[in-house]
DSSP file (Angstrom, degrees, kcal/mol; ACC not computed):
  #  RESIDUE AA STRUCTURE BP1 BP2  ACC     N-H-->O    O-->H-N    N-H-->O    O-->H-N    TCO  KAPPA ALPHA  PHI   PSI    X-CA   Y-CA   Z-CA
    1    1 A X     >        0   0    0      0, 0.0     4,-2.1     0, 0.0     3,-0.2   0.000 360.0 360.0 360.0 -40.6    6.0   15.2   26.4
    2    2 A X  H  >  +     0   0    0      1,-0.2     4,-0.9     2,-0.2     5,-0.2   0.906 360.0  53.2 -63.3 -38.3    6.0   12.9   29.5
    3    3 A X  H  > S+     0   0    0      1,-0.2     4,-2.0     3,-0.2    -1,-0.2   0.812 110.9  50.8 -66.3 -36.4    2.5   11.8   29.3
    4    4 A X  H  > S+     0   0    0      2,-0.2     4,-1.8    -3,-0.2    -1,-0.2   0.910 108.6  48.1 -79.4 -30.9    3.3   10.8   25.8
    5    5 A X  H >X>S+     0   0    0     -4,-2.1     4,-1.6     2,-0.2     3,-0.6   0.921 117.0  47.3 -43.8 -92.0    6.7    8.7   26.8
    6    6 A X  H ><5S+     0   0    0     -4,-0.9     3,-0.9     1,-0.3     4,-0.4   0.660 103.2  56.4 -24.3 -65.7    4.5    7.0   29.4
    7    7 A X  H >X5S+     0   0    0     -4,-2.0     4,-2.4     1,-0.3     3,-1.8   0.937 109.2  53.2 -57.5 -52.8    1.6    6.3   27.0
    8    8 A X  H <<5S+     0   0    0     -4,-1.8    -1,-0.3    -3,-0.6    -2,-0.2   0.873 116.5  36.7 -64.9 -26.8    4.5    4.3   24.7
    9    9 A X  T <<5S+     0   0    0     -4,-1.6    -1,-0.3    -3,-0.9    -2,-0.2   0.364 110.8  51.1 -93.8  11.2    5.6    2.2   27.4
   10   10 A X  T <4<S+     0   0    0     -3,-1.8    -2,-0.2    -5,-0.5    -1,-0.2   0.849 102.4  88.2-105.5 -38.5    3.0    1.6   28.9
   11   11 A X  S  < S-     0   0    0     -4,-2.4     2,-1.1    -5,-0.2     3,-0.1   0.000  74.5-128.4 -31.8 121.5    1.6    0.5   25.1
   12   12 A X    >   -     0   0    0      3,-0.1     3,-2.2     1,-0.1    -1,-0.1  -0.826  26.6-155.9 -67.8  98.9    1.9   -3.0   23.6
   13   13 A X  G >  S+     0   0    0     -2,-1.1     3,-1.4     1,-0.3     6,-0.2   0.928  89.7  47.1 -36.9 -47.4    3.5   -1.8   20.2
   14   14 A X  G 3  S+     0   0    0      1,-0.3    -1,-0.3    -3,-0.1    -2,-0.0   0.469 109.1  49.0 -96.1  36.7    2.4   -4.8   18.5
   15   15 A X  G <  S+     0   0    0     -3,-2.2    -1,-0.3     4,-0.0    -2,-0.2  -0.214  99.5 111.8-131.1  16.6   -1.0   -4.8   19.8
   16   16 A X  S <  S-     0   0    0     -3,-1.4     4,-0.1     1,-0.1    -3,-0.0  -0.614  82.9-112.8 -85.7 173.6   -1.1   -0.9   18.7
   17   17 A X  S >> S+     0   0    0      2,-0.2     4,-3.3    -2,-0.1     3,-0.8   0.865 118.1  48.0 -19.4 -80.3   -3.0    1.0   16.1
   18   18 A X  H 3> S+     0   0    0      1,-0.3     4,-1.7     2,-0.2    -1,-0.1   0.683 104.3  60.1 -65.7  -7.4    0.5    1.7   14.2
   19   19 A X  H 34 S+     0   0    0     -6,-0.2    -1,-0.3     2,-0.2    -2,-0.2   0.856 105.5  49.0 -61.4 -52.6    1.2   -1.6   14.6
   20   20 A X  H X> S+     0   0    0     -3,-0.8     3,-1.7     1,-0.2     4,-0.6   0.992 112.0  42.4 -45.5 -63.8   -1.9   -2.2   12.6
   21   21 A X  H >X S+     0   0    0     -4,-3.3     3,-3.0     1,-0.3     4,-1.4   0.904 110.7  54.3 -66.7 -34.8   -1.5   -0.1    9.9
   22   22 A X  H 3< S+     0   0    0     -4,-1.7    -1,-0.3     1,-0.2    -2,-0.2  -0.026 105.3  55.0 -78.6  38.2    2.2   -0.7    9.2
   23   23 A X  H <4 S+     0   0    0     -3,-1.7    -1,-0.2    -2,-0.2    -2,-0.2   0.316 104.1  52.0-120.7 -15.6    1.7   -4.1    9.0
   24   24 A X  H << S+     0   0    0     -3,-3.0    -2,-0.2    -4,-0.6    -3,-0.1   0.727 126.3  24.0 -88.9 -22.2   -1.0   -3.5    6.3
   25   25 A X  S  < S+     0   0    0     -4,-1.4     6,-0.7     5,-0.1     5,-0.4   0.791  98.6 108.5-112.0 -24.2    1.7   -0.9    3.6
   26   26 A X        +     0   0    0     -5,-0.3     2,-0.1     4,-0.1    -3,-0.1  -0.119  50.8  87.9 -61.5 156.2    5.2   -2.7    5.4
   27   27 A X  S >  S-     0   0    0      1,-0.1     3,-1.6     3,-0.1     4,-0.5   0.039  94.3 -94.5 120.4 141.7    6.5   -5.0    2.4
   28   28 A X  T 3  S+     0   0    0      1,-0.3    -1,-0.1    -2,-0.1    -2,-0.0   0.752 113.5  15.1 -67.3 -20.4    8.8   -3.6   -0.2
   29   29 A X  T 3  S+     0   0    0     30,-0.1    -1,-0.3     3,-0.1    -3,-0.1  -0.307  96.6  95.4-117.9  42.5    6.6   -2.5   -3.1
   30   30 A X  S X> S+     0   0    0     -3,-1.6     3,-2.1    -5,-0.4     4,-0.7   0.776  91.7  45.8 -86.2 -60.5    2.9   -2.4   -1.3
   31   31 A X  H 3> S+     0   0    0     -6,-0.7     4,-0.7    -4,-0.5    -1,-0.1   0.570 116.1  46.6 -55.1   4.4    3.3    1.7   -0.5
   32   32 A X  H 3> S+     0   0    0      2,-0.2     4,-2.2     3,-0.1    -1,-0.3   0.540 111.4  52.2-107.9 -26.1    4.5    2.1   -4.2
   33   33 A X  H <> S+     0   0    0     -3,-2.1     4,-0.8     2,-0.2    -2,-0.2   0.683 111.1  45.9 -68.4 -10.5    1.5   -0.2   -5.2
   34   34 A X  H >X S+     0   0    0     -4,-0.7     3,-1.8     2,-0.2     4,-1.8   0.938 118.0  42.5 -99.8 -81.1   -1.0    2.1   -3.4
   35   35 A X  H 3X S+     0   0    0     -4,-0.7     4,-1.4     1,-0.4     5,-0.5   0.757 111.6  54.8 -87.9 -55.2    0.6    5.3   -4.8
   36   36 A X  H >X S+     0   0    0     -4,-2.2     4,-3.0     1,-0.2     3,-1.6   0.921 115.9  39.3 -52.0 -53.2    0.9    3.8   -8.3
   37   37 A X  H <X S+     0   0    0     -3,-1.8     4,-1.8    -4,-0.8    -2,-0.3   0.909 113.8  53.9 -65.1 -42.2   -2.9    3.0   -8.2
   38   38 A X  H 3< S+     0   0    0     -4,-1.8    -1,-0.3     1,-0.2    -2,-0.2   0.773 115.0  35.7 -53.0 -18.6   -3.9    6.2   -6.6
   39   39 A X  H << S+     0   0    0     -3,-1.6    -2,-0.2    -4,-1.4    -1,-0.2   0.527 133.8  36.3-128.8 -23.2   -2.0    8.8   -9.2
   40   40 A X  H  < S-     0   0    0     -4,-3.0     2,-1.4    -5,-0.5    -3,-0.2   0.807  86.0-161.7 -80.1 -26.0   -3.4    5.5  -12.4
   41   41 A X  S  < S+     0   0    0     -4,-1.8     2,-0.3    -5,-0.4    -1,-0.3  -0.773  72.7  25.0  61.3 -74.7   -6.8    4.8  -10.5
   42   42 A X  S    S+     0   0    0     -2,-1.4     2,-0.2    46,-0.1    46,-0.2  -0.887  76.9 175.1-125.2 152.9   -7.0    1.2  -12.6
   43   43 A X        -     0   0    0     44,-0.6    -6,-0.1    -2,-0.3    -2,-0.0  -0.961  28.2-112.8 166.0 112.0   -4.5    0.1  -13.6
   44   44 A X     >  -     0   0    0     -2,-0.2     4,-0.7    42,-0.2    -1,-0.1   0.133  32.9-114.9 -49.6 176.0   -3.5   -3.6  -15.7
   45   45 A X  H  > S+     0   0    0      2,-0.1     4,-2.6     3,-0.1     5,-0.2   0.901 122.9  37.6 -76.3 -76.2   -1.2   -6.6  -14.0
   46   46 A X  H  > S+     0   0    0      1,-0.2     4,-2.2     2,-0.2     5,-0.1   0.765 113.5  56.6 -51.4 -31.2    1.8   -5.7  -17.0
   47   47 A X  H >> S+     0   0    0      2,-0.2     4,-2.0     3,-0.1     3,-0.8   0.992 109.7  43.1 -69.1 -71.4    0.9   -1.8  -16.7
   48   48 A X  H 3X S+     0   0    0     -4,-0.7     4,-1.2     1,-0.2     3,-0.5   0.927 111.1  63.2 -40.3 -68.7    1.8   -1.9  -12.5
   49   49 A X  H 3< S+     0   0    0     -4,-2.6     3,-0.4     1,-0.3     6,-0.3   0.775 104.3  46.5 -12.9 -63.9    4.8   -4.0  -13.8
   50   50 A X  H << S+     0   0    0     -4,-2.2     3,-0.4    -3,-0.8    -1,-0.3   0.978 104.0  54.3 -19.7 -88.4    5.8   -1.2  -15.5
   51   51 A X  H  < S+     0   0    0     -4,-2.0     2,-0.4    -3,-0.5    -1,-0.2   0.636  99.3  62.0 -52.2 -16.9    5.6    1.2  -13.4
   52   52 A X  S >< S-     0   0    0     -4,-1.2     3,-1.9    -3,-0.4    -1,-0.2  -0.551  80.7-131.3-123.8  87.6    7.8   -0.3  -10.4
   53   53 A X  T 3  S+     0   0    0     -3,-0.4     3,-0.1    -2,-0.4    -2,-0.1   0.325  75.8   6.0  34.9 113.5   10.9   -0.8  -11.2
   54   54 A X  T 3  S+     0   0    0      1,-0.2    -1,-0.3    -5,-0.0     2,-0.3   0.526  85.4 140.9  36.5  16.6   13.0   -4.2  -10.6
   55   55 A X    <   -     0   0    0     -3,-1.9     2,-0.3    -6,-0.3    -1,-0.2  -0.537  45.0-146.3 -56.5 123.6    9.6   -6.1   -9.2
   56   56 A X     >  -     0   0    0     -2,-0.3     4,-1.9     1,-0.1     5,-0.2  -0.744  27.9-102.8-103.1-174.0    9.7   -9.5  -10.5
   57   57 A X  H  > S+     0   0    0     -2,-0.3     4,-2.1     2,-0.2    -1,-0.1   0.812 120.2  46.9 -78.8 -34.0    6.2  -11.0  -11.4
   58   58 A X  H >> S+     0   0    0      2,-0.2     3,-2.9     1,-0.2     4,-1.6   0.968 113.3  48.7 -59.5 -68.9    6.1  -13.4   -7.8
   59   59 A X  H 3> S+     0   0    0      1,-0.3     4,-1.5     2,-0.2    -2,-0.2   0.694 117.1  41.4 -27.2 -57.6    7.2  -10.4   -5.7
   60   60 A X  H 3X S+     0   0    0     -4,-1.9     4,-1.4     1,-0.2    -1,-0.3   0.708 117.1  47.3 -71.1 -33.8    4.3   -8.1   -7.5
   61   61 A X  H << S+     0   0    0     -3,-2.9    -2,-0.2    -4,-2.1    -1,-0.2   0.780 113.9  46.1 -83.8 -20.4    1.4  -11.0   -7.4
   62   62 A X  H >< S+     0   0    0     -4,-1.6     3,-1.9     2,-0.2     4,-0.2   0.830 116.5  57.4 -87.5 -99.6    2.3  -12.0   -3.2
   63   63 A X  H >X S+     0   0    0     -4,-1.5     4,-4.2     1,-0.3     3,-0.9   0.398 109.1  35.6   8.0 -77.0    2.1   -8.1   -3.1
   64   64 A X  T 3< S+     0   0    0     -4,-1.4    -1,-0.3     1,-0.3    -2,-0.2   0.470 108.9  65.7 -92.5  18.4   -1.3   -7.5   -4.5
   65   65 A X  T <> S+     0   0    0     -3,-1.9     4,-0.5     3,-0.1    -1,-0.3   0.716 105.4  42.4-117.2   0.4   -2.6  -10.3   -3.0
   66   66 A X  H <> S+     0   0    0     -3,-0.9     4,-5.4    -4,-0.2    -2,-0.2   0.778 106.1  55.5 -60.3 -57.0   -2.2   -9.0    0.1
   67   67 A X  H  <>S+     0   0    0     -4,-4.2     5,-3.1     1,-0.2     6,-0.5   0.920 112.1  47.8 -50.9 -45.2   -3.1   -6.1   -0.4
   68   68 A X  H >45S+     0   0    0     -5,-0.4     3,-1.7     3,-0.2    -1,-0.2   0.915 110.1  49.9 -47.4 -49.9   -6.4   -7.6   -1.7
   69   69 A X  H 3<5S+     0   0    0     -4,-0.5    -1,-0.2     1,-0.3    -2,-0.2   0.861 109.7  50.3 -71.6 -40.7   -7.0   -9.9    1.0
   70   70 A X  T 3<5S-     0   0    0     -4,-5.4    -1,-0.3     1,-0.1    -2,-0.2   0.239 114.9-118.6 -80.5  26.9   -6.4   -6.9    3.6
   71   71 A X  T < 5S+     0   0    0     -3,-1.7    22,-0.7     2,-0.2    -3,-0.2   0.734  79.5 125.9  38.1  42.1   -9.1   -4.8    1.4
   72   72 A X  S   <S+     0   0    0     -5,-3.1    18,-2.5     1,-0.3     2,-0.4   0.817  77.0  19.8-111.6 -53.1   -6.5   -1.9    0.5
   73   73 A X  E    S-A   89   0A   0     -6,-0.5    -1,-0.3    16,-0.2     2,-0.2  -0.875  73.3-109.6-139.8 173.4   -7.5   -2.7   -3.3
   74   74 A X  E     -A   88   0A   0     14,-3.3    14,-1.8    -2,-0.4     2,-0.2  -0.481  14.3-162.7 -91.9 143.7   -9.9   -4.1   -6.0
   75   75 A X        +     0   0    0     -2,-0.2     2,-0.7    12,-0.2    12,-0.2  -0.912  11.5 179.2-110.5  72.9   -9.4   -6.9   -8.1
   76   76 A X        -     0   0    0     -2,-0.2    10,-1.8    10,-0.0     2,-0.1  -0.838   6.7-167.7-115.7 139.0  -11.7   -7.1  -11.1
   77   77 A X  E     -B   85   0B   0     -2,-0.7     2,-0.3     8,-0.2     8,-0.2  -0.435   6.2-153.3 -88.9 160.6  -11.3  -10.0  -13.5
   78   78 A X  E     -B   84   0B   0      6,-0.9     2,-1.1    -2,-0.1     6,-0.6  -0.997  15.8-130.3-126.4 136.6  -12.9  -10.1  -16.9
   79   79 A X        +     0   0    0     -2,-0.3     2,-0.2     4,-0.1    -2,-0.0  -0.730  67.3 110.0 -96.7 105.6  -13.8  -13.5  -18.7
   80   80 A X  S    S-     0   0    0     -2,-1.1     2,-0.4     4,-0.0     3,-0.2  -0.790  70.4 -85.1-156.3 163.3  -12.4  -13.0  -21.8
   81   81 A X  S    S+     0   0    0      1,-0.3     2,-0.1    -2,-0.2    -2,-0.0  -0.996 120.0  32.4-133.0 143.4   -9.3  -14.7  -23.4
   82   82 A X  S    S-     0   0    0     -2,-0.4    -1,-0.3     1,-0.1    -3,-0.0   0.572 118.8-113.1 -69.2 129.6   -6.3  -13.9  -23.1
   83   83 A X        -     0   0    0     -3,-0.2     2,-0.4     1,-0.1    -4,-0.1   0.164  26.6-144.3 -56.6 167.1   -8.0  -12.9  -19.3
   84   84 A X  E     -B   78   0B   0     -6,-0.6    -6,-0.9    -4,-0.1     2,-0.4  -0.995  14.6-170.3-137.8  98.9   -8.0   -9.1  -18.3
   85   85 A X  E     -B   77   0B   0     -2,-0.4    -8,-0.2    -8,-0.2   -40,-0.1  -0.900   3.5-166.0-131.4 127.9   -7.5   -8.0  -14.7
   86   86 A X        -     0   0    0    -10,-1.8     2,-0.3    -2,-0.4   -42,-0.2  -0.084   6.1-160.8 -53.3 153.0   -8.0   -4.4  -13.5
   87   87 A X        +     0   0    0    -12,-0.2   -44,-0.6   -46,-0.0     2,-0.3  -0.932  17.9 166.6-138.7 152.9   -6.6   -3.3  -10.1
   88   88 A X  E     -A   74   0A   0    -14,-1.8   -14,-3.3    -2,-0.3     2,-0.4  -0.952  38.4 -90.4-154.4 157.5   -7.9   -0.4   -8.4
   89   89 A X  E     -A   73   0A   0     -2,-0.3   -16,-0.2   -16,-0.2   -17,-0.1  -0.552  39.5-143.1 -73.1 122.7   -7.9    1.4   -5.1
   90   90 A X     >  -     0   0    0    -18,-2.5     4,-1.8    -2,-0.4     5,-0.2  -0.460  29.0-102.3 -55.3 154.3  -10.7    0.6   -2.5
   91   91 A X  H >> S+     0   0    0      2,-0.2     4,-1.6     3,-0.2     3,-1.5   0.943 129.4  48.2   8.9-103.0  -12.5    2.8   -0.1
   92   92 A X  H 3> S+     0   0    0      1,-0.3     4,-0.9     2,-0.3     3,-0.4   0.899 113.6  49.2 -26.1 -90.7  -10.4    1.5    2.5
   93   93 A X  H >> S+     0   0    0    -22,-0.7     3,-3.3     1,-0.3     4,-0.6   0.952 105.4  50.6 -22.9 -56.4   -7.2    2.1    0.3
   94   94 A X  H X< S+     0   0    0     -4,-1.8     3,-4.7    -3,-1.5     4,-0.3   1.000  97.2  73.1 -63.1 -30.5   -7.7    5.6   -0.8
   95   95 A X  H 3< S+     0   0    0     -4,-1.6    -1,-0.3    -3,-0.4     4,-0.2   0.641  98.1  50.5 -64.9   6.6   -8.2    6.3    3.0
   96   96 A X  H <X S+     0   0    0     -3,-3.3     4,-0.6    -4,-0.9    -1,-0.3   0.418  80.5  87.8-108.2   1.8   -4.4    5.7    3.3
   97   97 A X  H XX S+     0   0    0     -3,-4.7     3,-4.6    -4,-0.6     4,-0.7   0.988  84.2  56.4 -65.9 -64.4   -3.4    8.0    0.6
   98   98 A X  H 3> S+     0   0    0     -4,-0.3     4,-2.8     1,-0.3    -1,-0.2   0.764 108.8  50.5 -36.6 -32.4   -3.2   11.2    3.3
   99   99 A X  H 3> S+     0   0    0     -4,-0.2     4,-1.3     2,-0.2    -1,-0.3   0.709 116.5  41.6 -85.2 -10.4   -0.6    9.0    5.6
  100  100 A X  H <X S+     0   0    0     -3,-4.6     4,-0.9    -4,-0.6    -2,-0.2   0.864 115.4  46.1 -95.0 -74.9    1.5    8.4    2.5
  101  101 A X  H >X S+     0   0    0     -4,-0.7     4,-1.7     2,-0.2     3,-1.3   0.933 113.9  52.9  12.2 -73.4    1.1   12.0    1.2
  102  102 A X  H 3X S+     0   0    0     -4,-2.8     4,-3.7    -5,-0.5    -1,-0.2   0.996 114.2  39.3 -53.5 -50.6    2.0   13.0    4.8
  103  103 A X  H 3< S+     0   0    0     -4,-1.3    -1,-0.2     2,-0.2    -2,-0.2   0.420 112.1  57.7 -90.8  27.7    5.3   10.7    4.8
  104  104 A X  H XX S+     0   0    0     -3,-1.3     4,-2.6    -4,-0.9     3,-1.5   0.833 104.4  49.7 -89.5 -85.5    6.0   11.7    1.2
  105  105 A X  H 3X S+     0   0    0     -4,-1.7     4,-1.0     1,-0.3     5,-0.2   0.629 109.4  61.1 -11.0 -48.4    6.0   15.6    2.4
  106  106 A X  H 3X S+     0   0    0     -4,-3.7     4,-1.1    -5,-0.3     3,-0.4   0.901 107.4  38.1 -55.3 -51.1    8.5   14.1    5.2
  107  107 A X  H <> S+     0   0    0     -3,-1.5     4,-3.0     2,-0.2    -2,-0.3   0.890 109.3  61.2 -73.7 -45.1   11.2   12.9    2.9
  108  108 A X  H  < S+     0   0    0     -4,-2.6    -1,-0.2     1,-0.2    -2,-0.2   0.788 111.3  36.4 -59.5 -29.9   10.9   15.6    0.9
  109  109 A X  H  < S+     0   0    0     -4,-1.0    -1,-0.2    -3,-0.4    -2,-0.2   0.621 123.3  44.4 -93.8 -18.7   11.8   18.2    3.7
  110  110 A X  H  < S+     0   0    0     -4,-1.1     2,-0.6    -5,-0.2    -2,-0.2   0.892  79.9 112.7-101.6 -29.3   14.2   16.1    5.2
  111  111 A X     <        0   0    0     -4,-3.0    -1,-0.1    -5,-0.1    -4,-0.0  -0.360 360.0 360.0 -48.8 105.3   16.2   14.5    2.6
  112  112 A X              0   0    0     -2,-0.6    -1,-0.1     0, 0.0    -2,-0.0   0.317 360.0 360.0 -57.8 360.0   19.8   15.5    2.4
């Protein structure tokens, strides 16, 4: 247990690893944007809408344009009118499902 104290203080936190990742899901709806695309796979702009609950439309576009930018998910547009865009989970995305899973499985035993 001491060798692990010592490793955190001795550790820049924001130059960590967890640093990393929770900087990529932190924001209120991205880990419910992940999890919504992971359990739809693709999944519409109005369809996600749906699905989360008191998002308004800025909140939900900043969102997945983060998420885009950091490669967590796919974007595909269609040229069609009225336009058509898919979202879907990435490579890189689904490989976050198990740490959301994991802290899913945490709340679930620990919640009073």
């Amino acid at each position: 247990m001491q060798e692990i104290t010592e490793s955190i203080h001795n550790c820049l936190l924001c130059d960590s690893p967890f640093a990393y990742t929770l900087s990529l899901i932190s924001g209120k709806y991205k880990m419910t944007i992940l999890y919504a695309l992971f359990r739809f796979e693709v999944v519409r702009y109005n369809e996600l809408k749906r699905h989360i609950d008191g998002v308004s439309f800025k909140s939900l576009t900043n969102a997945l344009r983060e998420l885009e930018s950091d490669d967590l998910i796919k974007r595909k547009e269609y040229p069609q009118i009225p336009p058509k865009v898919e979202y879907s989970l990435s490579s890189r995305g689904k490989s976050l499902i198990p740490i959301l899973d994991s802290m899913c499985a945490w709340g679930r035993e620990n919640k009073p």
